[in-house]
Structures are given as structure tokens and as C-alpha cells.
Biopython code that builds the backbone (N, CA, C, O; Angstrom):
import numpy as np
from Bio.PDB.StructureBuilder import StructureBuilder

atoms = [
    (1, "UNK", "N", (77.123, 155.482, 111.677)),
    (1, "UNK", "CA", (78.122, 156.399, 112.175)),
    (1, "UNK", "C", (77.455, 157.424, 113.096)),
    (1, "UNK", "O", (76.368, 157.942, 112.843)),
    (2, "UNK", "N", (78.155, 157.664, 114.132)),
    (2, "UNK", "CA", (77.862, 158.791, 115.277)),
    (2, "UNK", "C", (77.889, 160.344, 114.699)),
    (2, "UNK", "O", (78.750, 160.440, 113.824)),
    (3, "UNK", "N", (77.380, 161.245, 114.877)),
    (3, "UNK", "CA", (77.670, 162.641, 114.336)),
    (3, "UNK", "C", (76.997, 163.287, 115.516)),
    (3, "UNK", "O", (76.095, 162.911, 116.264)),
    (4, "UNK", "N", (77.828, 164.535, 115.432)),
    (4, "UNK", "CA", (77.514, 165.610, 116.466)),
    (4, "UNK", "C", (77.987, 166.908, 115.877)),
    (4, "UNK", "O", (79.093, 167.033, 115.351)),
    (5, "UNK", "N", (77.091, 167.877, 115.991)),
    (5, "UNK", "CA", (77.850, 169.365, 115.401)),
    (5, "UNK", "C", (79.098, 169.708, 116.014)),
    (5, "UNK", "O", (80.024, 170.078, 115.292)),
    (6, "UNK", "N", (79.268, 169.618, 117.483)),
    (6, "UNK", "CA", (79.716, 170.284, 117.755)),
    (6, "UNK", "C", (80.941, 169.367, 118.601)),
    (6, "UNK", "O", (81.902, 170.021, 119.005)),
    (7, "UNK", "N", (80.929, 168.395, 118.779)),
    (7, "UNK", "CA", (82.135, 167.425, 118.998)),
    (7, "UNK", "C", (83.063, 166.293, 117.496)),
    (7, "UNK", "O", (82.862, 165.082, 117.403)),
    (8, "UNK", "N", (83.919, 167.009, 116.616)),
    (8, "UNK", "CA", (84.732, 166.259, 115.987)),
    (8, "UNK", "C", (84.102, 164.598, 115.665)),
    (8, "UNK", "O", (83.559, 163.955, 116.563)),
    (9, "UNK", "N", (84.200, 164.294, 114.874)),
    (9, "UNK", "CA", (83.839, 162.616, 114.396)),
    (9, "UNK", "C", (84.698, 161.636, 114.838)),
    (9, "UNK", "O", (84.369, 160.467, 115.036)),
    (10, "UNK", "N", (86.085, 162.225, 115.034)),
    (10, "UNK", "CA", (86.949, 161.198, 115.950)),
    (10, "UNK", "C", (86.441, 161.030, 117.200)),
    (10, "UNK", "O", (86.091, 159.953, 117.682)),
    (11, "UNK", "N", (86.396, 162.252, 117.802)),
    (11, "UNK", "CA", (86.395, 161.638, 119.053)),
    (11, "UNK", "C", (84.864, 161.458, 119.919)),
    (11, "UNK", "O", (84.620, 161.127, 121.080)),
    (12, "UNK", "N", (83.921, 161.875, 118.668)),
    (12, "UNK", "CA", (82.433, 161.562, 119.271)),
    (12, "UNK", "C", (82.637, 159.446, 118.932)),
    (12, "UNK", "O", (82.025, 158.531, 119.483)),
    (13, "UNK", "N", (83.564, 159.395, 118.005)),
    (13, "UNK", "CA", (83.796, 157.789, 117.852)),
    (13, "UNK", "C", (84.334, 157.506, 118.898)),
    (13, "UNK", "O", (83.752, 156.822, 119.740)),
    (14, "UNK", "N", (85.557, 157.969, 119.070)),
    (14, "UNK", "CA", (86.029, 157.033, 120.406)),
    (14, "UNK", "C", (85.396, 156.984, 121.467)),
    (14, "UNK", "O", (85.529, 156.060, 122.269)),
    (15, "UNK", "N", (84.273, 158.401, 121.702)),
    (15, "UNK", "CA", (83.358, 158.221, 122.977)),
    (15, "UNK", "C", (82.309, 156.874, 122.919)),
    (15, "UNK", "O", (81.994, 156.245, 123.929)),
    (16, "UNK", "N", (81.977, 156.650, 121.965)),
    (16, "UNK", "CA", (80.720, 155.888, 121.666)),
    (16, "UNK", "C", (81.457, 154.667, 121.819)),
    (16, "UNK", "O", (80.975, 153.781, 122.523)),
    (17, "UNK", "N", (82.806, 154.469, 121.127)),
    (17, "UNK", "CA", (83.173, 153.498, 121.419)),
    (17, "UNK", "C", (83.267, 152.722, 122.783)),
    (17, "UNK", "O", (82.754, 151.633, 123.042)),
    (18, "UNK", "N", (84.235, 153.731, 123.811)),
    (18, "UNK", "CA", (83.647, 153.657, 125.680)),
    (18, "UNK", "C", (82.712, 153.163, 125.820)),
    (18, "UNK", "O", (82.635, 152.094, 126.425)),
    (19, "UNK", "N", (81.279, 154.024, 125.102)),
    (19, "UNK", "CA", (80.167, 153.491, 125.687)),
    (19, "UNK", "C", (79.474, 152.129, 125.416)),
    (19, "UNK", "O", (78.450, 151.775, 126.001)),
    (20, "UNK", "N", (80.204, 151.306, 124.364)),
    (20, "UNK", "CA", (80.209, 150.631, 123.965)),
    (20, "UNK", "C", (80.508, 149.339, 124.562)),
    (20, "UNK", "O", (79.874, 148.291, 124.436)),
    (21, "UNK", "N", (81.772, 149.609, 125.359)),
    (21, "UNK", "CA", (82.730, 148.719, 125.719)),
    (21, "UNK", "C", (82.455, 148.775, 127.393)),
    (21, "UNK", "O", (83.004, 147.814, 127.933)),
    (22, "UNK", "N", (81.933, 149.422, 128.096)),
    (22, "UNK", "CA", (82.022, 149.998, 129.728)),
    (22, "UNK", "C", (81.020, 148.591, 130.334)),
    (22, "UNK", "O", (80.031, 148.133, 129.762)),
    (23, "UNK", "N", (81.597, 148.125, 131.589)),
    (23, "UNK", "CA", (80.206, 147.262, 131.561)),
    (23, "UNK", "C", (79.298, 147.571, 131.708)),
    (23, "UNK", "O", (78.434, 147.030, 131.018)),
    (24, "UNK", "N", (78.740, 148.963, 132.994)),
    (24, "UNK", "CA", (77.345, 149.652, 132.934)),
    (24, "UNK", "C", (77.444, 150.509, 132.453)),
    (24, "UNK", "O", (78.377, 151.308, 132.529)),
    (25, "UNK", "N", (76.008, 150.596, 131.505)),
    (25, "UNK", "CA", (75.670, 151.960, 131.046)),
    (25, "UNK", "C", (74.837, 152.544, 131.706)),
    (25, "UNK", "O", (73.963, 151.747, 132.048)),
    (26, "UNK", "N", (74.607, 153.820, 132.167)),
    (26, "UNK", "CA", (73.286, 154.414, 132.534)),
    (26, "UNK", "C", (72.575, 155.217, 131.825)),
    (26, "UNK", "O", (73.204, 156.240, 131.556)),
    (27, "UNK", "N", (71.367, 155.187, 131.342)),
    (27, "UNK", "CA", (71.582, 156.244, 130.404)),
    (27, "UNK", "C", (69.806, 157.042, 131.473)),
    (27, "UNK", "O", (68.815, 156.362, 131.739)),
    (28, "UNK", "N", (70.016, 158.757, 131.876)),
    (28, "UNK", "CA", (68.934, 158.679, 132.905)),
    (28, "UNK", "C", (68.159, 159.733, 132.135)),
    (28, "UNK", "O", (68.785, 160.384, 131.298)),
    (29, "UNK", "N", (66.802, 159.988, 132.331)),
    (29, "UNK", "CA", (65.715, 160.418, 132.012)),
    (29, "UNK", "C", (65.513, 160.673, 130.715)),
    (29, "UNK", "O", (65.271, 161.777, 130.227)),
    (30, "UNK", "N", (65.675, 159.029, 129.818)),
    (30, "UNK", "CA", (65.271, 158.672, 128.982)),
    (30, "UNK", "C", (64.121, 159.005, 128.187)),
    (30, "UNK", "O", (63.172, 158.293, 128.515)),
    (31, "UNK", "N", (63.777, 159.998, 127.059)),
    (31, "UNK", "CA", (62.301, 159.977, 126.508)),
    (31, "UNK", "C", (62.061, 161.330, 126.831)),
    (31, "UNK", "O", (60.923, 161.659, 126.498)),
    (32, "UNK", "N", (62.717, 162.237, 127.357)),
    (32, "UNK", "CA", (62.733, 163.721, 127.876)),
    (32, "UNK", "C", (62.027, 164.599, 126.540)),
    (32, "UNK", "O", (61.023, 165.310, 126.531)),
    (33, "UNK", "N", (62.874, 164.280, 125.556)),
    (33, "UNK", "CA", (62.512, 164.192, 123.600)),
    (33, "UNK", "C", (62.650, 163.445, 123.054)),
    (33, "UNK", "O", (63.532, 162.611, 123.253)),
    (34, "UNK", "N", (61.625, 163.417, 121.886)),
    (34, "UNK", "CA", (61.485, 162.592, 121.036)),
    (34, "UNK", "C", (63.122, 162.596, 119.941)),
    (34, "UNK", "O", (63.764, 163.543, 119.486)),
    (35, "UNK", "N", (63.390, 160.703, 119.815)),
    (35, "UNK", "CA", (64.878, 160.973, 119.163)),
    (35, "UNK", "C", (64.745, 161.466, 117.743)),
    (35, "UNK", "O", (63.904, 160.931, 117.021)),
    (36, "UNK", "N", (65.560, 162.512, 117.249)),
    (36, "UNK", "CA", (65.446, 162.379, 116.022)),
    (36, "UNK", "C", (66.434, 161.239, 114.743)),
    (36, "UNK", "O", (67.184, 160.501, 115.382)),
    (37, "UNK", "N", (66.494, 161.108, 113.891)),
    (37, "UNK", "CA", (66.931, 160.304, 112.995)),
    (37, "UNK", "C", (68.566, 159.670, 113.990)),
    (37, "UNK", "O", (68.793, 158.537, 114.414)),
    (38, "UNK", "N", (69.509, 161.046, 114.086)),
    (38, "UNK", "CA", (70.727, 160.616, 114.226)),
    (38, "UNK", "C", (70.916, 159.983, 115.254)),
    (38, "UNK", "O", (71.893, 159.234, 115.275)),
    (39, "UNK", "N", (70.037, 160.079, 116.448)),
    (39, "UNK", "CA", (69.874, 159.958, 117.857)),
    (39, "UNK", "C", (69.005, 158.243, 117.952)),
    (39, "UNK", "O", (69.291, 157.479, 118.874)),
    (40, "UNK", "N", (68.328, 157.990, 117.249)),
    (40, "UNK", "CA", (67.813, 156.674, 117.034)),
    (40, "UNK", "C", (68.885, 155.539, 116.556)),
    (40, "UNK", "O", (69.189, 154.474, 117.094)),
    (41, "UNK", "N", (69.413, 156.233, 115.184)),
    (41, "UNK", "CA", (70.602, 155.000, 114.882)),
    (41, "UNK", "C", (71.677, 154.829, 115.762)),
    (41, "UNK", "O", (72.227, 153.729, 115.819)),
    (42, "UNK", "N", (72.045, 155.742, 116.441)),
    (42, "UNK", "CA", (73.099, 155.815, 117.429)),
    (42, "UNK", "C", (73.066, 155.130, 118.594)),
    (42, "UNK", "O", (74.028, 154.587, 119.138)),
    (43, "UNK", "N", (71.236, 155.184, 119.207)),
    (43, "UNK", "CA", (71.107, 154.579, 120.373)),
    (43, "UNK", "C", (70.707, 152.793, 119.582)),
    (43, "UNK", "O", (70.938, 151.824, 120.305)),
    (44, "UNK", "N", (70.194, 152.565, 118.294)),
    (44, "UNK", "CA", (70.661, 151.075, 118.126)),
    (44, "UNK", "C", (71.671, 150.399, 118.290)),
    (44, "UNK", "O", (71.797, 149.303, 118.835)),
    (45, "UNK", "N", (72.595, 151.222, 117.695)),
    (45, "UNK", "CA", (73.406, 151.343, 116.723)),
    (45, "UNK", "C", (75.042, 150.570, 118.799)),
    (45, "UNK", "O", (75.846, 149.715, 119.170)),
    (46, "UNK", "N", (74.430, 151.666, 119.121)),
    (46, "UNK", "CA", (75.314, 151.307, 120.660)),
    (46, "UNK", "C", (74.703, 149.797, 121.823)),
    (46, "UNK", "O", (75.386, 149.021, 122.493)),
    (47, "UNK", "N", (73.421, 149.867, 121.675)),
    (47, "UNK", "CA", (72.566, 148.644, 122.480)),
    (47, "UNK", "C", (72.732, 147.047, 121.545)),
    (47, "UNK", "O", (72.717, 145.900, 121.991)),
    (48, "UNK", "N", (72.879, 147.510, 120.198)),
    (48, "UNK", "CA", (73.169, 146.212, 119.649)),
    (48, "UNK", "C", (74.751, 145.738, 120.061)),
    (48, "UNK", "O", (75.133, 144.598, 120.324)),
    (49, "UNK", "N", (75.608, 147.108, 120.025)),
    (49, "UNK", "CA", (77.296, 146.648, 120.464)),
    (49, "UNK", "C", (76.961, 145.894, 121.954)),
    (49, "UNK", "O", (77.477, 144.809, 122.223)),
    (50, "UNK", "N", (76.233, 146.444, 122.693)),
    (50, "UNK", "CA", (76.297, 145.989, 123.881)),
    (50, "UNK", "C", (74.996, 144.749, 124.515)),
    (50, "UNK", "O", (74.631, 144.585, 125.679)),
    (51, "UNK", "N", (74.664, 144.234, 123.612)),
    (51, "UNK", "CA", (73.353, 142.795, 123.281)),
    (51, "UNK", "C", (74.583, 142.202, 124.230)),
    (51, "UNK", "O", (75.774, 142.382, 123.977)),
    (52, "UNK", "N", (74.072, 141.462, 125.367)),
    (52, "UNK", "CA", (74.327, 140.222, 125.768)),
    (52, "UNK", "C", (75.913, 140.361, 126.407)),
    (52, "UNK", "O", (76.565, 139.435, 126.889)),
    (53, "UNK", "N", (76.255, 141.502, 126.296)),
    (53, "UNK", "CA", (77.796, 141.272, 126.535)),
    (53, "UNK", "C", (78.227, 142.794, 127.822)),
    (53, "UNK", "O", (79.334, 143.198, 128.176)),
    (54, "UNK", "N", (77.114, 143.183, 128.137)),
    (54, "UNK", "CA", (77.220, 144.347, 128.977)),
    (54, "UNK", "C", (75.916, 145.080, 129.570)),
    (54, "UNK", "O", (74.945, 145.098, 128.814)),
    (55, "UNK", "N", (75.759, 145.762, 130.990)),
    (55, "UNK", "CA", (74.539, 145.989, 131.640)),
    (55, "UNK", "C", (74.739, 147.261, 130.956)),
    (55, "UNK", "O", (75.755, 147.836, 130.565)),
    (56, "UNK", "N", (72.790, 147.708, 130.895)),
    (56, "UNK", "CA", (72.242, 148.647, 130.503)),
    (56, "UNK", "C", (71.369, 149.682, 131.311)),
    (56, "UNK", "O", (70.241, 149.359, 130.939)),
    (57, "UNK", "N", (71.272, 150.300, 131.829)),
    (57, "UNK", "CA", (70.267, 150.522, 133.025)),
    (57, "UNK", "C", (69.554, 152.024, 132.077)),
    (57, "UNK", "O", (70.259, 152.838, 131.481)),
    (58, "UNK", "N", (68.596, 152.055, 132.127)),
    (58, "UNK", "CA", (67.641, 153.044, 131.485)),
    (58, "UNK", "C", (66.650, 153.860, 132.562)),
    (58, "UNK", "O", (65.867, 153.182, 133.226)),
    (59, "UNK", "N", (66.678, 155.141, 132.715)),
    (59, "UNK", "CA", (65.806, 155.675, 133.705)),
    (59, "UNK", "C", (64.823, 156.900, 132.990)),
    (59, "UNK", "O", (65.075, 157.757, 132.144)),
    (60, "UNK", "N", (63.913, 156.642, 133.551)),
    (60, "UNK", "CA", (62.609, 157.695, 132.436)),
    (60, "UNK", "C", (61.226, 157.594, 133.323)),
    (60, "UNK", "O", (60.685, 156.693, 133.963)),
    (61, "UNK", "N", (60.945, 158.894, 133.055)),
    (61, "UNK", "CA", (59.645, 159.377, 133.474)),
    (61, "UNK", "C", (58.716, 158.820, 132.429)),
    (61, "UNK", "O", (57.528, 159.108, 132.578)),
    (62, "UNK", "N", (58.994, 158.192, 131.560)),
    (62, "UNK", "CA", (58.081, 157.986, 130.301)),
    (62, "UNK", "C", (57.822, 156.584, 130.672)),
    (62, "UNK", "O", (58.812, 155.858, 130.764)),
    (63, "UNK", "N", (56.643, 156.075, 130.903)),
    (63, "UNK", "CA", (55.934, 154.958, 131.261)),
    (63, "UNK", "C", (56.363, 153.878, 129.832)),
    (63, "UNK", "O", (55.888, 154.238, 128.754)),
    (64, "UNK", "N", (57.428, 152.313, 129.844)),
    (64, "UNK", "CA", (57.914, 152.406, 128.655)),
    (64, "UNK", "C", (56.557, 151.943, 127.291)),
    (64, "UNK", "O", (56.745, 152.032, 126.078)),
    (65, "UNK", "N", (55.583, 151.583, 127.805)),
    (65, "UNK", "CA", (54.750, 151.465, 126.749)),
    (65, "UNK", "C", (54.449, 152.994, 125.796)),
    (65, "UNK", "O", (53.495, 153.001, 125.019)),
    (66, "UNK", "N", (55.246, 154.111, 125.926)),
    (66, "UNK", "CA", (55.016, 154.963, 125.357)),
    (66, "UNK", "C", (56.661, 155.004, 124.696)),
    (66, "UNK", "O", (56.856, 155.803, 123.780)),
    (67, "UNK", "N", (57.905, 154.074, 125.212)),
    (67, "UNK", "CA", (59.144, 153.912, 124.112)),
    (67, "UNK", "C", (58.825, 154.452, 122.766)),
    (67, "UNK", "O", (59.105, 155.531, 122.243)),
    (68, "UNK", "N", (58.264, 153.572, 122.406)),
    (68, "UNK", "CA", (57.832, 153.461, 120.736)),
    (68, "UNK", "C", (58.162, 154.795, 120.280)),
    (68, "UNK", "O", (59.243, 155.140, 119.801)),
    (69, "UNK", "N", (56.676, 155.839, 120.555)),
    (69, "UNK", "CA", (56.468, 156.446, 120.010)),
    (69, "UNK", "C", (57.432, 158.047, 120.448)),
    (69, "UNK", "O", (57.437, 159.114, 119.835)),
    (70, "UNK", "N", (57.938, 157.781, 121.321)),
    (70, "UNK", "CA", (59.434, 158.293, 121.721)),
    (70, "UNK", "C", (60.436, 158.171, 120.857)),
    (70, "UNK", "O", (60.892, 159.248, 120.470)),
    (71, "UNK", "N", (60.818, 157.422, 120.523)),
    (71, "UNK", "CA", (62.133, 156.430, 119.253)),
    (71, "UNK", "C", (61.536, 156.967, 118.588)),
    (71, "UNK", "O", (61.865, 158.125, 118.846)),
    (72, "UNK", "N", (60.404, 157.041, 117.397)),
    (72, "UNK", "CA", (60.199, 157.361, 116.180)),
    (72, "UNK", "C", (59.665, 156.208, 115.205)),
    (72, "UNK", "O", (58.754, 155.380, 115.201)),
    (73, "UNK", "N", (60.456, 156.503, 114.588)),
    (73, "UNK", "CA", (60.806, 155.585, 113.220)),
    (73, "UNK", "C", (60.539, 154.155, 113.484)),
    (73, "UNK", "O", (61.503, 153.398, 113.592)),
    (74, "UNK", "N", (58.892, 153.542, 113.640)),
    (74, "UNK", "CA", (58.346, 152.260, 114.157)),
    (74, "UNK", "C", (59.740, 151.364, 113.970)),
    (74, "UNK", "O", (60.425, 151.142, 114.969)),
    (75, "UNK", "N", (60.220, 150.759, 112.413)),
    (75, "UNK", "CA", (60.924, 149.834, 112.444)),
    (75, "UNK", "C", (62.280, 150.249, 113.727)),
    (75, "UNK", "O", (62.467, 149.685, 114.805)),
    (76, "UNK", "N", (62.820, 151.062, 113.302)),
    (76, "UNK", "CA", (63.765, 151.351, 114.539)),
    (76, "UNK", "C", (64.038, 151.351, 115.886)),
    (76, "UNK", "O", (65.035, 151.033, 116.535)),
    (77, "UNK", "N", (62.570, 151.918, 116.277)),
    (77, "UNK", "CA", (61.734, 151.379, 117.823)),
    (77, "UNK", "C", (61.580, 149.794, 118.062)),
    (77, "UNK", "O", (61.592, 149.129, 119.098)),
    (78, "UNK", "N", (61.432, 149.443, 116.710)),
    (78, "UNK", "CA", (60.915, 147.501, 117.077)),
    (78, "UNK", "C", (62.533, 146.659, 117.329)),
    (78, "UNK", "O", (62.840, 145.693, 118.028)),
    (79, "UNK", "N", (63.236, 147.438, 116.515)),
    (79, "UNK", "CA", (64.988, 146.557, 116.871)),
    (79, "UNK", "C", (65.336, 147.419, 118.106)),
    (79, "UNK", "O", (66.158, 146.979, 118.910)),
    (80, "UNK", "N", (64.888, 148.348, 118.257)),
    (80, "UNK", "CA", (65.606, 148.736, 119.946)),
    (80, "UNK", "C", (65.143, 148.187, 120.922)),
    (80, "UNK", "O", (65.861, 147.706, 121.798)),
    (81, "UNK", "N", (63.244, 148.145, 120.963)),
    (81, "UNK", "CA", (63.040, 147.466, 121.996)),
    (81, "UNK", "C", (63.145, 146.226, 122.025)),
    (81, "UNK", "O", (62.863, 145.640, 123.070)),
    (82, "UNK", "N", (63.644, 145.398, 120.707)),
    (82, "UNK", "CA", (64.012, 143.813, 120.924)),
    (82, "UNK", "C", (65.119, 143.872, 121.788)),
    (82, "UNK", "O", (65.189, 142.993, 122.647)),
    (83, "UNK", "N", (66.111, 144.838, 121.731)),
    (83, "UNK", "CA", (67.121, 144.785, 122.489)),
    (83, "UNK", "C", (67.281, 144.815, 123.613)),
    (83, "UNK", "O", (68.128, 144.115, 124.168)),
    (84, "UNK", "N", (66.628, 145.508, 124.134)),
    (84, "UNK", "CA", (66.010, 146.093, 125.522)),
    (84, "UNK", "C", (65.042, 144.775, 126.331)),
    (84, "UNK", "O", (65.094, 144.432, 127.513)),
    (85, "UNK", "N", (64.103, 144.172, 125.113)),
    (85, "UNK", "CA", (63.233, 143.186, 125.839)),
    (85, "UNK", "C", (63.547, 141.776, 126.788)),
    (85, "UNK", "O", (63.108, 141.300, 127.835)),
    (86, "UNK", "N", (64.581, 141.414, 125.761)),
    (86, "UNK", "CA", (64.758, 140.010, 125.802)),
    (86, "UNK", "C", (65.017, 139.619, 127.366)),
    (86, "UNK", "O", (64.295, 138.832, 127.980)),
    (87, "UNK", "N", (66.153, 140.284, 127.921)),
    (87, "UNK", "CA", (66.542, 140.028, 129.236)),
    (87, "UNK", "C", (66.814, 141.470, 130.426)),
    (87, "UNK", "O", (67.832, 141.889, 130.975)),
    (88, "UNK", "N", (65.035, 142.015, 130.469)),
    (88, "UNK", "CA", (65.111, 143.127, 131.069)),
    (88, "UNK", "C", (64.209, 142.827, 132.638)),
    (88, "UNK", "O", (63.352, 142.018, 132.995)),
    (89, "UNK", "N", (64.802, 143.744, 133.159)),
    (89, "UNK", "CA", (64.449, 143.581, 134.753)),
    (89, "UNK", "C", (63.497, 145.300, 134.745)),
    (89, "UNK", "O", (64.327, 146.210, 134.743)),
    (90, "UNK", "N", (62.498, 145.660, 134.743)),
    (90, "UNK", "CA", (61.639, 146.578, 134.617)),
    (90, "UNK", "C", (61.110, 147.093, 136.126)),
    (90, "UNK", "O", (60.812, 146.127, 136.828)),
    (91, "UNK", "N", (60.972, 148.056, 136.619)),
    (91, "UNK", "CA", (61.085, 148.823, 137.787)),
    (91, "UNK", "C", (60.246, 149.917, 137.451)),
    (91, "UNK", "O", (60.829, 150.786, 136.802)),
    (92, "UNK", "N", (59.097, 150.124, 137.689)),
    (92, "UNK", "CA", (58.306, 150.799, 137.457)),
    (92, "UNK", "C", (57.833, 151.405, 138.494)),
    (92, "UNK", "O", (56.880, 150.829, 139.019)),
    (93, "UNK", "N", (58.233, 152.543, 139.053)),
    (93, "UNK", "CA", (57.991, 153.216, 140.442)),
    (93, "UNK", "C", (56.495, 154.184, 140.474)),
    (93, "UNK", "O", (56.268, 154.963, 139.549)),
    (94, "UNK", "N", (55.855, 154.083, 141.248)),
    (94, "UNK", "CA", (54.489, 155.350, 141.449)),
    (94, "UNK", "C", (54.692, 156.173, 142.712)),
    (94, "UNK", "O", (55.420, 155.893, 143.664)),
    (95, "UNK", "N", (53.966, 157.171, 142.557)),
    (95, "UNK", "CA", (54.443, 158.269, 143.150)),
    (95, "UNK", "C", (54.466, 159.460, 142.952)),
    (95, "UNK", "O", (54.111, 159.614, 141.783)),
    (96, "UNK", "N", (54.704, 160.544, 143.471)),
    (96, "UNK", "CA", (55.343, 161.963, 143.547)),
    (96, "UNK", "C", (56.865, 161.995, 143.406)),
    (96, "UNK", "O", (57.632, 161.136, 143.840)),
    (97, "UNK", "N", (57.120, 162.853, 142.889)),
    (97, "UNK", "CA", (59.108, 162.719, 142.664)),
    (97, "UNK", "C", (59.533, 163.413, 144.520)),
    (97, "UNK", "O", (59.226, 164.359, 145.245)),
    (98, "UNK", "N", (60.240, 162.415, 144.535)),
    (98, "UNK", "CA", (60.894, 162.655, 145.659)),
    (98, "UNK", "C", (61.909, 164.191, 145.744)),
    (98, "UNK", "O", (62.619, 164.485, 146.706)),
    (99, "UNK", "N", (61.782, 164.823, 144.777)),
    (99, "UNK", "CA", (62.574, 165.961, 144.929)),
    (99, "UNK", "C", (61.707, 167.189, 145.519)),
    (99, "UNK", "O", (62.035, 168.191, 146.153)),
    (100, "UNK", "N", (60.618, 166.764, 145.111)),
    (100, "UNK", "CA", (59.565, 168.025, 145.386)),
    (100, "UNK", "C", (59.630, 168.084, 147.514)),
    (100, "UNK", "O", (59.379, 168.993, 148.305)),
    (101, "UNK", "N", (60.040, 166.783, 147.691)),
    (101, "UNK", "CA", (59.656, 167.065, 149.343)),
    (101, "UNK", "C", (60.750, 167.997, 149.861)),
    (101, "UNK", "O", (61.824, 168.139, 149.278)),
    (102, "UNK", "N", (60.385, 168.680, 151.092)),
    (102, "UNK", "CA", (61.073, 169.444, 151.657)),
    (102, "UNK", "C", (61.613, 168.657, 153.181)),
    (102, "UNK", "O", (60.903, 167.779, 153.672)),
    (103, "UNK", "N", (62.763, 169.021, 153.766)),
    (103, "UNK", "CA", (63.544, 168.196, 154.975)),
    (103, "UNK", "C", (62.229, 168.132, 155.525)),
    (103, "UNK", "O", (61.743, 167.016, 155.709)),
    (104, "UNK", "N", (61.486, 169.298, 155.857)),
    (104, "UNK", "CA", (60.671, 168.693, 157.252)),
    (104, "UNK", "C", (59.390, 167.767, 156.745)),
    (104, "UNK", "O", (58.630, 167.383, 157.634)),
    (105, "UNK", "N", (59.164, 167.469, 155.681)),
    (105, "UNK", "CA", (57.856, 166.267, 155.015)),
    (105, "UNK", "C", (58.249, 165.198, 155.652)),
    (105, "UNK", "O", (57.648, 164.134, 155.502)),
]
sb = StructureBuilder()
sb.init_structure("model")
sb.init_model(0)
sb.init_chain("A")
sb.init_seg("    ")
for serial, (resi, resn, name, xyz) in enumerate(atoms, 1):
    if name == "N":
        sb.init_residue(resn, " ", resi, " ")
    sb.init_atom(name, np.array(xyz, "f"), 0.0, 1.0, " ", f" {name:<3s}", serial, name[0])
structure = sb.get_structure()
């Protein structure tokens, strides 16, 4: 089950549900913090609804061989990134963040 302090249990459900059901997800700068407990089952808990039956797109400054220890809870990390593994297209950019440039660079 989804929980949030501060958004109702109905309708943090019906949101999750959306996210569930949408064909893309984006979810962007992934790994910002480490998940805690509720935030781990939730993000299984939504990638297993969406195994095989909907795109996922994940964006993060966190290089993903450091996922793991991001997620937490090893076993929990090992069923997310099965989820994530099986049929992933990985984009691994180097560089300076393009925000730092100014018009005239």
C-alpha cells in the first residue's frame, strides 16, 4: 500500500494507480535520496504493475551501478533492478551539465 502524510490514502491510490496504468512514465533525477522503506515498496510495488506492459524512462545523476545502494534494502534493490534490467535501453551521458553554460559559451 502507498502512504503519504500529507495526501489522503484514497487518492495517493488513485494517483499511483495513473501511474500505473499511463504508457510513459518518467520518473527524473532519480537517486537525489536514498529511498526510505515506504518509498522502496512503492517504487516496486508500481514497476512490477508496469513489467512488460508499459515504458519507463528513469533519469539520474547517479551512475546506475550505485542503484543498489540508493534503494536500500539489498533484497528490494535486487527485485527492482530485475525489473528495470531485463529489457532496458541505458544512456549514460559524460560531461558538464548543460545548465551551467551561459548563451554566449
Amino acid at each position: 500500500m502507498v502512504t503519504n502524510p500529507v495526501i489522503p490514502n484514497g487518492k495517493i491510490d488513485s494517483i499511483f494507480q495513473r501511474f500505473s496504468k499511463t504508457g510513459l512514465l518518467i520518473i527524473d533525477d532519480f537517486g537525489l535520496t536514498p529511498l526510505n522503506s515506504d518509498d522502496r515498496l512503492s517504487l516496486l510495488e508500481l514497476l512490477d504493475d508496469r513489467y512488460n506492459t508499459a515504458g519507463t524512462i528513469i533519469t539520474g545523476q547517479v551512475p546506475i551501478g550505485a542503484w543498489h545502494e540508493i534503494i536500500g534494502e539489498p533484497t528490494i534493490a535486487d527485485a527492482i533492478m530485475d525489473r528495470l534490467a531485463h529489457t532496458p535501453w541505458i544512456f549514460e551521458l559524460k560531461g558538464g551539465s548543460r545548465r551551467r553554460q551561459t548563451p554566449s559559451d
